[in-house]
PDB file of N, CA, C and O in Angstrom, chain B, residues numbered from 101:
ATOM      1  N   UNK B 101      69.702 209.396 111.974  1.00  0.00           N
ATOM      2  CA  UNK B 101      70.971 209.129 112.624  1.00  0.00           C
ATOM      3  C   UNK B 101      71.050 209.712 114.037  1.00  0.00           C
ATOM      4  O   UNK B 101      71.644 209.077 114.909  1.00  0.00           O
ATOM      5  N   UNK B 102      70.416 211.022 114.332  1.00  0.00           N
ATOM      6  CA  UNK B 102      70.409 211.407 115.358  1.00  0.00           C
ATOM      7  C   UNK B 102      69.905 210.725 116.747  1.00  0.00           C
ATOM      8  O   UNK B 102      70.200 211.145 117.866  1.00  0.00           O
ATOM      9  N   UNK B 103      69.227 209.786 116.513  1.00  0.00           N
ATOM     10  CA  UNK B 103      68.469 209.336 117.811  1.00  0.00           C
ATOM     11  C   UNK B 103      69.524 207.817 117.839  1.00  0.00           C
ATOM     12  O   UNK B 103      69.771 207.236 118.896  1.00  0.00           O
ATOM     13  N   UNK B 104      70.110 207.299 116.331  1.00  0.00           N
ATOM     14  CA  UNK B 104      71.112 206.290 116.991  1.00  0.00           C
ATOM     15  C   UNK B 104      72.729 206.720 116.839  1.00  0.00           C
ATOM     16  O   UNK B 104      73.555 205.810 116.770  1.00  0.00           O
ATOM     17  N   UNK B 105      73.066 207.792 116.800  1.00  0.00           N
ATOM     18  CA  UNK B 105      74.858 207.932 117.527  1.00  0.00           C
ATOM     19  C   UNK B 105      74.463 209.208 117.942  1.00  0.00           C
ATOM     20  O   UNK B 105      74.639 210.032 117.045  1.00  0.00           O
ATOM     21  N   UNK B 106      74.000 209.670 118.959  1.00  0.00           N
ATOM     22  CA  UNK B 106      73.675 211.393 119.762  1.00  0.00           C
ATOM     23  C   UNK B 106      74.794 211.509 120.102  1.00  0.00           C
ATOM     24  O   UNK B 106      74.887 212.255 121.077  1.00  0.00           O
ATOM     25  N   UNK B 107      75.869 211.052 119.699  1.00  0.00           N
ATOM     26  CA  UNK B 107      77.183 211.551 120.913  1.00  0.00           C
ATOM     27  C   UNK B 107      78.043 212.014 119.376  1.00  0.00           C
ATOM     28  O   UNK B 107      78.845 212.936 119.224  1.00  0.00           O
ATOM     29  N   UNK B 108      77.501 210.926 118.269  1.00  0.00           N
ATOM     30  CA  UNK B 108      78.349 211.432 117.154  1.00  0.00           C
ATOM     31  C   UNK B 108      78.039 213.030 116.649  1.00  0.00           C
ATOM     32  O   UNK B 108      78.820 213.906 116.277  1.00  0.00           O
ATOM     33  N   UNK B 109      76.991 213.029 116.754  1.00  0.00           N
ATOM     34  CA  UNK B 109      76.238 214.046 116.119  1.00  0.00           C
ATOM     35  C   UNK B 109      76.794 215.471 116.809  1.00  0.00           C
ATOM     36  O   UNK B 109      77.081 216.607 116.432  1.00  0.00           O
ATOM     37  N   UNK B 110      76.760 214.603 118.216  1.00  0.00           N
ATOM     38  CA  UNK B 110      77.383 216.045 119.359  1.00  0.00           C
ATOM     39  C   UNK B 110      78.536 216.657 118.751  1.00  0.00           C
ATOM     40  O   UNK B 110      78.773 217.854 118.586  1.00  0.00           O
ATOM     41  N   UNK B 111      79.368 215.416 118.375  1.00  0.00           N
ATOM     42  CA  UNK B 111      80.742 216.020 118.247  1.00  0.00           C
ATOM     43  C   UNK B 111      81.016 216.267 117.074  1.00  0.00           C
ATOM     44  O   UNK B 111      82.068 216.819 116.751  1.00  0.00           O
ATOM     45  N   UNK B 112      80.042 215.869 116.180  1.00  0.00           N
ATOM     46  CA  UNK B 112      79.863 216.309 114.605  1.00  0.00           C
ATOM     47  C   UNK B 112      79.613 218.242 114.859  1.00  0.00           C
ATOM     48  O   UNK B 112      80.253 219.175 114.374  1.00  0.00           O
ATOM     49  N   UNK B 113      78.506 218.244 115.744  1.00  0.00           N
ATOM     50  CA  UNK B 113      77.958 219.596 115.796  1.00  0.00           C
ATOM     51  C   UNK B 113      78.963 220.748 116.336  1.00  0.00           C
ATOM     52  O   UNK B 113      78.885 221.952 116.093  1.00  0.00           O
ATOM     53  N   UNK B 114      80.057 219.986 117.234  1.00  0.00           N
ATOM     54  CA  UNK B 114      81.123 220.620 118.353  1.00  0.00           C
ATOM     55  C   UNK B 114      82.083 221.429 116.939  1.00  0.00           C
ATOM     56  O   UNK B 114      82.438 222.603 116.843  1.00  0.00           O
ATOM     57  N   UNK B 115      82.229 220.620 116.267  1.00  0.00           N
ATOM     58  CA  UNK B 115      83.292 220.629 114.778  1.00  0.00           C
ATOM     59  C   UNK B 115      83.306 221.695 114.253  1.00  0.00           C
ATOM     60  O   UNK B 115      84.203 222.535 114.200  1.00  0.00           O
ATOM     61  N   UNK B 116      81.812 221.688 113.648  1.00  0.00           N
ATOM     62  CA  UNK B 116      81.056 223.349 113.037  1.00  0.00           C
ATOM     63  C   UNK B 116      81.579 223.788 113.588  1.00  0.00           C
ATOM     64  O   UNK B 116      82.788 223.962 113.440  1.00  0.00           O
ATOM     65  N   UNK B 117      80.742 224.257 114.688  1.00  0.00           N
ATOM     66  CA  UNK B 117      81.078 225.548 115.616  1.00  0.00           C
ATOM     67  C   UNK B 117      82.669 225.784 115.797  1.00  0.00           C
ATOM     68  O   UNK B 117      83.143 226.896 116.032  1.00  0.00           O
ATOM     69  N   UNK B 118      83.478 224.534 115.651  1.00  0.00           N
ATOM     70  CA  UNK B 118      85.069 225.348 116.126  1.00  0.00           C
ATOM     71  C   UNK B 118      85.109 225.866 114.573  1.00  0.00           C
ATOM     72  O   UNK B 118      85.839 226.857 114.570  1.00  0.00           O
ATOM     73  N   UNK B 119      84.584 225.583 113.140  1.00  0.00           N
ATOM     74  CA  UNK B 119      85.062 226.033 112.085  1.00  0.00           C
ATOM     75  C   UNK B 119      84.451 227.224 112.357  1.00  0.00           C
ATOM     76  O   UNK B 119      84.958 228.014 113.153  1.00  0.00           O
ATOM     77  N   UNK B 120      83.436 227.446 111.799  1.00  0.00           N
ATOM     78  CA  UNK B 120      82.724 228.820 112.619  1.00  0.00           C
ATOM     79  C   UNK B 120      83.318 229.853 113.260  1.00  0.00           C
ATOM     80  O   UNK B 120      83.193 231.069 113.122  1.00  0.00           O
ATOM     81  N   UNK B 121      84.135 229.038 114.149  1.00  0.00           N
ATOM     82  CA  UNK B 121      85.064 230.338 114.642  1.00  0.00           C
ATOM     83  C   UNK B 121      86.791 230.302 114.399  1.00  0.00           C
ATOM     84  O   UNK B 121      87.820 230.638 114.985  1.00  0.00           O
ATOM     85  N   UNK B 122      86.386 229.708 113.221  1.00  0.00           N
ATOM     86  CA  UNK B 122      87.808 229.952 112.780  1.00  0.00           C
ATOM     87  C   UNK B 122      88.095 231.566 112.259  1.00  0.00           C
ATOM     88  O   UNK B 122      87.449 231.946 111.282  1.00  0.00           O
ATOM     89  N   UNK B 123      88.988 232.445 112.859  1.00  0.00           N
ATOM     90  CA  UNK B 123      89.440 233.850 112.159  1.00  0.00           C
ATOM     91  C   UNK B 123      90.190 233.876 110.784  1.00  0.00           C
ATOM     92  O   UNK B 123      91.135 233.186 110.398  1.00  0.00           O
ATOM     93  N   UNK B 124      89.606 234.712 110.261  1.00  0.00           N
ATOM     94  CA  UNK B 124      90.359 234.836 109.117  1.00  0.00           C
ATOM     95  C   UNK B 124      89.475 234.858 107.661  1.00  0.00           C
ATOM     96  O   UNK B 124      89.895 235.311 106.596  1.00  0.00           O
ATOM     97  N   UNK B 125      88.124 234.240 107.905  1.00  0.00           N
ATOM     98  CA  UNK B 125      87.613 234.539 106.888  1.00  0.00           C
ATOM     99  C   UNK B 125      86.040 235.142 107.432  1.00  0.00           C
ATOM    100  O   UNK B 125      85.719 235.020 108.614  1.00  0.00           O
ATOM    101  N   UNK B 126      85.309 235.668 106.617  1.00  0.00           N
ATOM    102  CA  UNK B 126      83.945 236.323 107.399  1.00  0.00           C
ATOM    103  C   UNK B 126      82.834 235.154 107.142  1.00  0.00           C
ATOM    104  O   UNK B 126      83.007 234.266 106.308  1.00  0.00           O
ATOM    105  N   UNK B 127      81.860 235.246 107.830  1.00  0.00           N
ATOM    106  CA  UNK B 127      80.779 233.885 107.715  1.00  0.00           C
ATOM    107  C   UNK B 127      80.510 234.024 106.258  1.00  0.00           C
ATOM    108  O   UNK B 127      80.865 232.971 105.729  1.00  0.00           O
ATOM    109  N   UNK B 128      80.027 234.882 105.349  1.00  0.00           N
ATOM    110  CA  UNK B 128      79.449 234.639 104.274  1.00  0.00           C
ATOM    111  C   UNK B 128      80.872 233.963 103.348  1.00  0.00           C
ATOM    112  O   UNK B 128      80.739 233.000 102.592  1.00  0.00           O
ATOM    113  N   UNK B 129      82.080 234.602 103.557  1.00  0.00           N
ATOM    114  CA  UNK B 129      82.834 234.333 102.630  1.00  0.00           C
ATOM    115  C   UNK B 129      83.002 232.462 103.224  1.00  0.00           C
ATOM    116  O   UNK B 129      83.125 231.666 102.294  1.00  0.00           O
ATOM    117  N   UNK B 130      83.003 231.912 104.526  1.00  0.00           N
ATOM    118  CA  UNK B 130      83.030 230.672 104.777  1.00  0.00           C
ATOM    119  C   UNK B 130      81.892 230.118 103.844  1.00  0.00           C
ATOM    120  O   UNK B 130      82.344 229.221 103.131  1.00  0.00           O
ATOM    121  N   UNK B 131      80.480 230.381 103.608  1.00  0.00           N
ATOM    122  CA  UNK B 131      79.879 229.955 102.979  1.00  0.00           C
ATOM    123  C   UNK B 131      80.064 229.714 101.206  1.00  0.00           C
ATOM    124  O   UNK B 131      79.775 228.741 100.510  1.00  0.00           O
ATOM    125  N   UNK B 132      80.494 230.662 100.954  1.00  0.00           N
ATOM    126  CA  UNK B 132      80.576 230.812  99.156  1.00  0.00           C
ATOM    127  C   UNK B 132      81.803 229.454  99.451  1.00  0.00           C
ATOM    128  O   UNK B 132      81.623 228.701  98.494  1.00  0.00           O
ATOM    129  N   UNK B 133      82.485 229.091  99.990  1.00  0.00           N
ATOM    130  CA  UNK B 133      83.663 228.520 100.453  1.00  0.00           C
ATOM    131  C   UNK B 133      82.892 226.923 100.078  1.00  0.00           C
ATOM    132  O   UNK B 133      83.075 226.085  99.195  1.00  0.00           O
ATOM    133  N   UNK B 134      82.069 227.020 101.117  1.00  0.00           N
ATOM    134  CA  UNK B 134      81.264 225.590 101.004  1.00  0.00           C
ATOM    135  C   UNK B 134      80.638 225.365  99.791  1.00  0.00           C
ATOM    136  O   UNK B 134      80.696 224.301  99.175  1.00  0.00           O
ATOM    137  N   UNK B 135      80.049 226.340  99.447  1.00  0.00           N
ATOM    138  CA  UNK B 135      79.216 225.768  97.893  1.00  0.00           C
ATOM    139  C   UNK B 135      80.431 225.379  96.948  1.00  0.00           C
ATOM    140  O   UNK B 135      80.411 224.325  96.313  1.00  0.00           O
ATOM    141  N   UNK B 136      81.137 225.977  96.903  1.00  0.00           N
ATOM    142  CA  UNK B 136      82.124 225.571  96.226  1.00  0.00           C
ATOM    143  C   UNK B 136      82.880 224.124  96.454  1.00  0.00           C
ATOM    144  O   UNK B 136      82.960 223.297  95.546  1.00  0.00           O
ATOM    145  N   UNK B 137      83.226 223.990  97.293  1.00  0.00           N
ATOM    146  CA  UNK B 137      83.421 222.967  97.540  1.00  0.00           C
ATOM    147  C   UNK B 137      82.488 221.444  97.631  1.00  0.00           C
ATOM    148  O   UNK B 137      82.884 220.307  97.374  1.00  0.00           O
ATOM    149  N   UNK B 138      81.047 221.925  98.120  1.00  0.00           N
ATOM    150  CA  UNK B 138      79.877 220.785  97.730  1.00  0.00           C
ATOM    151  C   UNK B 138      80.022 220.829  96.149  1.00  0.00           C
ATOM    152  O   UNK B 138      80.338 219.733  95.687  1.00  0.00           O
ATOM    153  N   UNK B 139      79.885 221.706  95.338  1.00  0.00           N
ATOM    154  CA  UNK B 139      79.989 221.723  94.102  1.00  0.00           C
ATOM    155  C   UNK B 139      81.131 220.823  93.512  1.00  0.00           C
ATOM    156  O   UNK B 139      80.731 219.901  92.801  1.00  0.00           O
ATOM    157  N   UNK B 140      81.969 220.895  93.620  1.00  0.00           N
ATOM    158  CA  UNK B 140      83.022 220.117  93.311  1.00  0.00           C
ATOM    159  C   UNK B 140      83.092 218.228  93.772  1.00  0.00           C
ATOM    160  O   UNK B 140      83.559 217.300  93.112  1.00  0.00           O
ATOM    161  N   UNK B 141      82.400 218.216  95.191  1.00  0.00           N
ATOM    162  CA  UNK B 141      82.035 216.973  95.832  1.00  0.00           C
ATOM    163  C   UNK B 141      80.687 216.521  94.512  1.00  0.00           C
ATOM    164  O   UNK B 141      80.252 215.382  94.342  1.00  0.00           O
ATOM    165  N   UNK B 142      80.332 217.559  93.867  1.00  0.00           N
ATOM    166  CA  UNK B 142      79.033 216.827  93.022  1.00  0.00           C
ATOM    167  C   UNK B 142      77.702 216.196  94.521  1.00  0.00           C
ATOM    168  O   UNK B 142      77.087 215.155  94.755  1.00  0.00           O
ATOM    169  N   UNK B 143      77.831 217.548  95.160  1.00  0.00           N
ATOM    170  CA  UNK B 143      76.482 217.191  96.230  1.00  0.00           C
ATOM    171  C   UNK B 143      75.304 217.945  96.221  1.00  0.00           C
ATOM    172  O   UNK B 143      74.977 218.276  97.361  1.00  0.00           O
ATOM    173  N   UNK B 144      74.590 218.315  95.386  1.00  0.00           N
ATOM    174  CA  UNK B 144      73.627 219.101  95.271  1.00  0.00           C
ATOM    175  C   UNK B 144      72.696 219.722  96.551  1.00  0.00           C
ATOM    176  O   UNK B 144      72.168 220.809  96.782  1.00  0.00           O
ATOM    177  N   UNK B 145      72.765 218.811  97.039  1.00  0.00           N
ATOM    178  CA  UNK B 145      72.401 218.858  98.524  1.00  0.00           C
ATOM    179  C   UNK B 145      72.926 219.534  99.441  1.00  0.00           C
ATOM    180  O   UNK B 145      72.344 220.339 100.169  1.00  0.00           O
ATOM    181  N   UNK B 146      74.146 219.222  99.457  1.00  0.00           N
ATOM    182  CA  UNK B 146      74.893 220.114 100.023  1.00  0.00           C
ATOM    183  C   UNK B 146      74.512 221.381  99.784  1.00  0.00           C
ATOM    184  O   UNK B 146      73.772 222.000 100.548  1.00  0.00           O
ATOM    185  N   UNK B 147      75.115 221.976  98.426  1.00  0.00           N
ATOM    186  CA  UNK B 147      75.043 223.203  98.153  1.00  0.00           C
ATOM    187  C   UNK B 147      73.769 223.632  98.165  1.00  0.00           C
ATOM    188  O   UNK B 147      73.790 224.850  97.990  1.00  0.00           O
ATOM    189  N   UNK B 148      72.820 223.289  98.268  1.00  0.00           N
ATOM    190  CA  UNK B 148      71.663 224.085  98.306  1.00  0.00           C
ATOM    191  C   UNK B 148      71.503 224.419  99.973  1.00  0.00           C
ATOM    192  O   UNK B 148      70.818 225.366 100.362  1.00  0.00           O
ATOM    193  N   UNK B 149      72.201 223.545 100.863  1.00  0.00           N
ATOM    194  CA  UNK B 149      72.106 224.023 101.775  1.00  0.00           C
ATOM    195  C   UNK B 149      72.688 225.523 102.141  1.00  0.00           C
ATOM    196  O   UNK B 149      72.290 226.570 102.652  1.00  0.00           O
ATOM    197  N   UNK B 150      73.642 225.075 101.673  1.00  0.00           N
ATOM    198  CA  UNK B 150      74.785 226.285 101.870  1.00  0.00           C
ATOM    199  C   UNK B 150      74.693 227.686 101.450  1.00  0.00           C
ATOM    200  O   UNK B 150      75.029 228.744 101.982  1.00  0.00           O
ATOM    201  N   UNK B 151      74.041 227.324 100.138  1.00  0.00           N
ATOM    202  CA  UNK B 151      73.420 228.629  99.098  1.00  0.00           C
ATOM    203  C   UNK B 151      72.276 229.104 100.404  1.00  0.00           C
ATOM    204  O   UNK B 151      72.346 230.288 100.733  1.00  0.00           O
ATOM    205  N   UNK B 152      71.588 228.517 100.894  1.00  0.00           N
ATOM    206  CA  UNK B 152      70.387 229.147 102.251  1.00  0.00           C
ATOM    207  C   UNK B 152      71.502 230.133 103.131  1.00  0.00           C
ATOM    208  O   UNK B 152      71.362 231.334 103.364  1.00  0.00           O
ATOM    209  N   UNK B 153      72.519 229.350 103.498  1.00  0.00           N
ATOM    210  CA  UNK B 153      73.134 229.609 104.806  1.00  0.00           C
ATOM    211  C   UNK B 153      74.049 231.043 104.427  1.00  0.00           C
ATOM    212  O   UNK B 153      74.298 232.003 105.158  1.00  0.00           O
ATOM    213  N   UNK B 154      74.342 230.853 103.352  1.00  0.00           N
ATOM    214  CA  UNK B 154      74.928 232.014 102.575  1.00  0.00           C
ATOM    215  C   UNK B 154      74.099 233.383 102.086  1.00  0.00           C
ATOM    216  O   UNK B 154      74.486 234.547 101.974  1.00  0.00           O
ATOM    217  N   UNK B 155      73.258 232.981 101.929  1.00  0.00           N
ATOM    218  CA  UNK B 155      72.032 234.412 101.383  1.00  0.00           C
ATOM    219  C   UNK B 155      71.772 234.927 102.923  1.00  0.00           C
ATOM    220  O   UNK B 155      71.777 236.129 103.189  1.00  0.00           O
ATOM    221  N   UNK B 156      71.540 233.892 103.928  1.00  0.00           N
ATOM    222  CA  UNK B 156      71.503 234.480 105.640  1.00  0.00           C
ATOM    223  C   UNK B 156      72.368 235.209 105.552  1.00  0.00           C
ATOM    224  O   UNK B 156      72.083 236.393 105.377  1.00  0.00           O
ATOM    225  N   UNK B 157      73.920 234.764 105.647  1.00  0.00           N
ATOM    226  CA  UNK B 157      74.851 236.007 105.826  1.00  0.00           C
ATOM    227  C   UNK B 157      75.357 236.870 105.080  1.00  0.00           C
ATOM    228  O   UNK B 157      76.451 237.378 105.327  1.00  0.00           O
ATOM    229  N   UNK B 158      74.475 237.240 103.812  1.00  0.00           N
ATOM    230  CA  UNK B 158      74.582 238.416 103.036  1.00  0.00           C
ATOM    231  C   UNK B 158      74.819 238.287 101.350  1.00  0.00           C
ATOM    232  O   UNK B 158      74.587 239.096 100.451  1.00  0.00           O
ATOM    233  N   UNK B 159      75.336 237.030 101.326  1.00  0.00           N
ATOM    234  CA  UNK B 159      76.114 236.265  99.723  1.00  0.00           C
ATOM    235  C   UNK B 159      74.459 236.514  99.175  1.00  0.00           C
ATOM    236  O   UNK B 159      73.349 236.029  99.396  1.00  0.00           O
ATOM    237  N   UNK B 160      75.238 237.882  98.092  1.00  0.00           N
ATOM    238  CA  UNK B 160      74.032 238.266  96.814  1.00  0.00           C
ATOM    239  C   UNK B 160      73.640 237.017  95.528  1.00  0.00           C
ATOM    240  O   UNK B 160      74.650 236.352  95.298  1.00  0.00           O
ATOM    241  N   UNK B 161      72.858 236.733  94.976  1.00  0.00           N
ATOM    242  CA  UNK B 161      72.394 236.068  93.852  1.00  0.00           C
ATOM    243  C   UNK B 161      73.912 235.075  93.074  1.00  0.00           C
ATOM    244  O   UNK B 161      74.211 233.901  92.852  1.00  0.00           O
ATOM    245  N   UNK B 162      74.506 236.453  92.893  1.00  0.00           N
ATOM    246  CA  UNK B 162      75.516 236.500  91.842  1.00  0.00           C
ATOM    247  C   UNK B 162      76.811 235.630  92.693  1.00  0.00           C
ATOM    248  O   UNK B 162      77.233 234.634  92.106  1.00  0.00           O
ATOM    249  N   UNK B 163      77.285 235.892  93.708  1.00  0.00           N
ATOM    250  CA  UNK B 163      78.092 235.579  94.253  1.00  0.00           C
ATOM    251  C   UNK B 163      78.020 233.662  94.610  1.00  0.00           C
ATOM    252  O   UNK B 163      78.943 232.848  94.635  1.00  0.00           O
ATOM    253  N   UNK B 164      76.693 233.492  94.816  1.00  0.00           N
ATOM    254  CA  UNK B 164      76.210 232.389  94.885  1.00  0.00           C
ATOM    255  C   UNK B 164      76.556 231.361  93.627  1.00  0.00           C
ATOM    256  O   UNK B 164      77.217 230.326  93.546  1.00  0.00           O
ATOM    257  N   UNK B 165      75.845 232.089  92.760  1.00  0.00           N
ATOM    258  CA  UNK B 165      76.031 231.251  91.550  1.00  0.00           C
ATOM    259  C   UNK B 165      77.694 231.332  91.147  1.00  0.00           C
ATOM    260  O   UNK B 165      78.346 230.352  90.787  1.00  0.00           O
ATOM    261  N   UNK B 166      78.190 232.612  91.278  1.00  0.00           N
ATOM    262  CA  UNK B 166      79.879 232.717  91.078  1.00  0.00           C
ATOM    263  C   UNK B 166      80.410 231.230  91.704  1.00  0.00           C
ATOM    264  O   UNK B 166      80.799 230.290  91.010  1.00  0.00           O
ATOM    265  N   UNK B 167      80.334 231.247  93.099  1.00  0.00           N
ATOM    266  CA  UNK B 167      80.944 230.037  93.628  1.00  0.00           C
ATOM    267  C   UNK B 167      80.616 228.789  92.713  1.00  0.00           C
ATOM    268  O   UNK B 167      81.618 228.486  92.065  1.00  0.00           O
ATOM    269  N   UNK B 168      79.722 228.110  92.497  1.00  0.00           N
ATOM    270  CA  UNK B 168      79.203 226.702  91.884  1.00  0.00           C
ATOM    271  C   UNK B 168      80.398 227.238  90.511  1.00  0.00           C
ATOM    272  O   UNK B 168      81.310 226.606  89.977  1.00  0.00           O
ATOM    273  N   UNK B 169      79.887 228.667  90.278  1.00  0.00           N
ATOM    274  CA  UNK B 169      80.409 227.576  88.257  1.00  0.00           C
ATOM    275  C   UNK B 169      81.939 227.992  88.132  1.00  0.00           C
ATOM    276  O   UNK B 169      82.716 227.708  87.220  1.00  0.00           O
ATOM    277  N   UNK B 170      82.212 228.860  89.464  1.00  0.00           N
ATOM    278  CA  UNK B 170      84.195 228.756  89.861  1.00  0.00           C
ATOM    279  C   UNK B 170      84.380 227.052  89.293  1.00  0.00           C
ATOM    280  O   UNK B 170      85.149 226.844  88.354  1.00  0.00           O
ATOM    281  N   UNK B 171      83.878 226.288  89.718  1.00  0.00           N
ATOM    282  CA  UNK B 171      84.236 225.165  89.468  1.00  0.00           C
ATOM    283  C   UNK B 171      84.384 224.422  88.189  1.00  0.00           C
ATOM    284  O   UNK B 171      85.030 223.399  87.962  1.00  0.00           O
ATOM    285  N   UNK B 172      83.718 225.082  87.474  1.00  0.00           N
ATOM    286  CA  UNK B 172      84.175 224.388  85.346  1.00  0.00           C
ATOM    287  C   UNK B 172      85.148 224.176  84.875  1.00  0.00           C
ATOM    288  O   UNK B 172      85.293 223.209  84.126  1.00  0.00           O
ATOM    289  N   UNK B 173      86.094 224.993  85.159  1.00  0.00           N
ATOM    290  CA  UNK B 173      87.634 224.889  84.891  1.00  0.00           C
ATOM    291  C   UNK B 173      88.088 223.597  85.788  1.00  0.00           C
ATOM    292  O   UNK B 173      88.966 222.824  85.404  1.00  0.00           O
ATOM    293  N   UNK B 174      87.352 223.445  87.089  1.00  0.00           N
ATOM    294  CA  UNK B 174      88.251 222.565  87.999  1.00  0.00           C
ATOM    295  C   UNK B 174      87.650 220.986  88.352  1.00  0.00           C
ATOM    296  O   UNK B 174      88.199 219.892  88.484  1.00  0.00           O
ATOM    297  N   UNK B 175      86.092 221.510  88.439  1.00  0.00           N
ATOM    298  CA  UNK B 175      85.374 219.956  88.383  1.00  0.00           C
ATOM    299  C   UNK B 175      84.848 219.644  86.960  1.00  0.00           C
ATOM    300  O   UNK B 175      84.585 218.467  86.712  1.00  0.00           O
ATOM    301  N   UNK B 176      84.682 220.517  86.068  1.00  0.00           N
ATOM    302  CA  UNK B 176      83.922 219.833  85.075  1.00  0.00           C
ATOM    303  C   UNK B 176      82.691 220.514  84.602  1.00  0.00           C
ATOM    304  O   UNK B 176      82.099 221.240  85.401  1.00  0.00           O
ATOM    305  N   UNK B 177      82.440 220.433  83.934  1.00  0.00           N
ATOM    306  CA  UNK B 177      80.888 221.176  83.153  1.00  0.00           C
ATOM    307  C   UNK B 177      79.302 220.039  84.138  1.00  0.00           C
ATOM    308  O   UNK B 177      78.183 220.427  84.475  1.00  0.00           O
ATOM    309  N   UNK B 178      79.728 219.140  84.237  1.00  0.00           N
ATOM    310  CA  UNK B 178      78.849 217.840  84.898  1.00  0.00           C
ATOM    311  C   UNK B 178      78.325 218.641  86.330  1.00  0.00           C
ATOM    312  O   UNK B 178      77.167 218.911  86.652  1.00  0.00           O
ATOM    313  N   UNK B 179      79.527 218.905  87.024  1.00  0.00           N
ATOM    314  CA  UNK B 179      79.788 219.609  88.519  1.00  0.00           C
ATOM    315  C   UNK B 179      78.835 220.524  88.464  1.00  0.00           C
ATOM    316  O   UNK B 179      77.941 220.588  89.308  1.00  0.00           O
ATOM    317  N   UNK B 180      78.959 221.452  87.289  1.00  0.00           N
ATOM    318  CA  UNK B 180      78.455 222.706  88.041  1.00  0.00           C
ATOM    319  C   UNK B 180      77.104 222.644  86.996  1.00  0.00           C
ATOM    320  O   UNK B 180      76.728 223.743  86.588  1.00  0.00           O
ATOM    321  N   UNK B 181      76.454 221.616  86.597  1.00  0.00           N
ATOM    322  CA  UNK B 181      74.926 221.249  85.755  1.00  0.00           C
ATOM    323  C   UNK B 181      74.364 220.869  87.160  1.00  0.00           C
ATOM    324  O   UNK B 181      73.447 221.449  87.742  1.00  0.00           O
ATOM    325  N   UNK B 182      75.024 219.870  87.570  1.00  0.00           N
ATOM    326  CA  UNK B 182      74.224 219.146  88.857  1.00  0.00           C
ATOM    327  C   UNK B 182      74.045 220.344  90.411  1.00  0.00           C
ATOM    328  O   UNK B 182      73.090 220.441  91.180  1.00  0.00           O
ATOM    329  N   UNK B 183      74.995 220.884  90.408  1.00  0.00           N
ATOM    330  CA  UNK B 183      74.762 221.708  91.320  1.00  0.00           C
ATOM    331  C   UNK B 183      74.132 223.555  91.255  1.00  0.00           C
ATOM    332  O   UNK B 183      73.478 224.145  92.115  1.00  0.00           O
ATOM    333  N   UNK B 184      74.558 223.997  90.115  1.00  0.00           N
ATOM    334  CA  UNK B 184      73.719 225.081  90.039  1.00  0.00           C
ATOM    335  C   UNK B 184      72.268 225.363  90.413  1.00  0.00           C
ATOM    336  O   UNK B 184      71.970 226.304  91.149  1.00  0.00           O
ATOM    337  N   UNK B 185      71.170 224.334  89.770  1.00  0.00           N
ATOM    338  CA  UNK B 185      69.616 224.620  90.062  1.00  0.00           C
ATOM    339  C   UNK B 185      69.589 224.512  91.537  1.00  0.00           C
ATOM    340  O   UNK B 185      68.662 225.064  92.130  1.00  0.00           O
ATOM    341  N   UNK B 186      70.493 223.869  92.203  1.00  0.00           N
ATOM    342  CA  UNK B 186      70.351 223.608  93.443  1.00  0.00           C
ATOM    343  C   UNK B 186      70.396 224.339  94.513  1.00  0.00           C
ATOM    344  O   UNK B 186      69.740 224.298  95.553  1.00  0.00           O
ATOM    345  N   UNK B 187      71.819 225.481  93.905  1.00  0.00           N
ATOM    346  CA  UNK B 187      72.601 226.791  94.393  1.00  0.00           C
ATOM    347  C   UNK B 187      71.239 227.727  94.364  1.00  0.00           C
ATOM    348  O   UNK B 187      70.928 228.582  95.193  1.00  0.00           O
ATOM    349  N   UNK B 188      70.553 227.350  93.247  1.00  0.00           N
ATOM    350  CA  UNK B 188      69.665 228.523  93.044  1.00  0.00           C
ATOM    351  C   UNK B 188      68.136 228.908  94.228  1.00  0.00           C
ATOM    352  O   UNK B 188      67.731 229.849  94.912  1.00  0.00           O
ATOM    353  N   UNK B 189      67.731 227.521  93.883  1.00  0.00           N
ATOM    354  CA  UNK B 189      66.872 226.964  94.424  1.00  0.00           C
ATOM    355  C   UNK B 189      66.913 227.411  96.187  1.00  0.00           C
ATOM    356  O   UNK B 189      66.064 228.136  96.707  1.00  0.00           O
ATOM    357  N   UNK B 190      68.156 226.761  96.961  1.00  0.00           N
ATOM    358  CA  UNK B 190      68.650 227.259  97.682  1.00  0.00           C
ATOM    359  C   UNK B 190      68.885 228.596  98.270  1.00  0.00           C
ATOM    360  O   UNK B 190      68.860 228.757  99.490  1.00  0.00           O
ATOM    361  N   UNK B 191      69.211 229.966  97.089  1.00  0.00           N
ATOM    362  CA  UNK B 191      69.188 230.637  97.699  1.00  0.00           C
ATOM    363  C   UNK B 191      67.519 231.423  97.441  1.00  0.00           C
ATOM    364  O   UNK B 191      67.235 232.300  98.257  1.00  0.00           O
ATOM    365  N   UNK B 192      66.903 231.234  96.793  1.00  0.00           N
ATOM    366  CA  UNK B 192      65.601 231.081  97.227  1.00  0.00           C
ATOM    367  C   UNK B 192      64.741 230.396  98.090  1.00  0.00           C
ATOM    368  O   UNK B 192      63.575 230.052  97.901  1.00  0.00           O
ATOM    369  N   UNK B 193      65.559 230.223  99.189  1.00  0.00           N
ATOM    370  CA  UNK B 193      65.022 229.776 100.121  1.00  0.00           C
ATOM    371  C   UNK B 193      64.056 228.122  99.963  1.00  0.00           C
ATOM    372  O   UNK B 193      63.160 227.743 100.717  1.00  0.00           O
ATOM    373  N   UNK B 194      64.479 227.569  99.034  1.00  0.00           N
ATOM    374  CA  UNK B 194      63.652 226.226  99.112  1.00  0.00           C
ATOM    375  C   UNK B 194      64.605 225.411  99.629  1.00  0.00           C
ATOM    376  O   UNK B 194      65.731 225.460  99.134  1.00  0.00           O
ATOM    377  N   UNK B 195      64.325 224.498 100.735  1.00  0.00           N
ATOM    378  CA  UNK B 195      65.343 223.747 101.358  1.00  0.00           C
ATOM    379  C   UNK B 195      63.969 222.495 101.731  1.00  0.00           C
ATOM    380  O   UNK B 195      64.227 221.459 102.342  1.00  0.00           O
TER     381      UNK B 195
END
């Protein structure tokens, strides 16, 4: 996608960065934020990203996996099958 909308991508990338600096929450806690929420989207992908981006800014083992299976009560037992190995995987650094 990058080489056909570079202007989308720009302003895709501009986006992050203003969330990023949104005050009020700390980078790791923005991250546990996202897995949770990919988790719930049912994006495995996602969250394994996130689980990386999260162990960068400090989110331990536990906290990682905390976020994904927060979600049983709210997405479903399905949600957090499909996304856990992913969370994991992720924060072992396989991306």
């Amino acid at each position: 996608m990058p080489d056909e909308c570079p202007e989308v991508i720009a302003l895709f990338n501009d986006l992050i960065e203003a969330q990023k600096a949104l005050k009020g929450l700390d980078a790791k806690s923005k991250q546990l934020i996202n897995i949770a929420i990919q988790t719930a989207n049912r994006n495995p992908r996602g969250v394994q990203m996130h689980a990386v981006m999260a162990k960068t800014e400090g989110a331990t083992h536990e906290e990682v996996v905390g976020a994904v299976v927060l979600n049983l009560h709210h997405s479903g037992f399905a949600a957090v099958l499909d996304c856990l190995p992913a969370a994991i995987k992720g924060f072992e650094g396989e991306f």
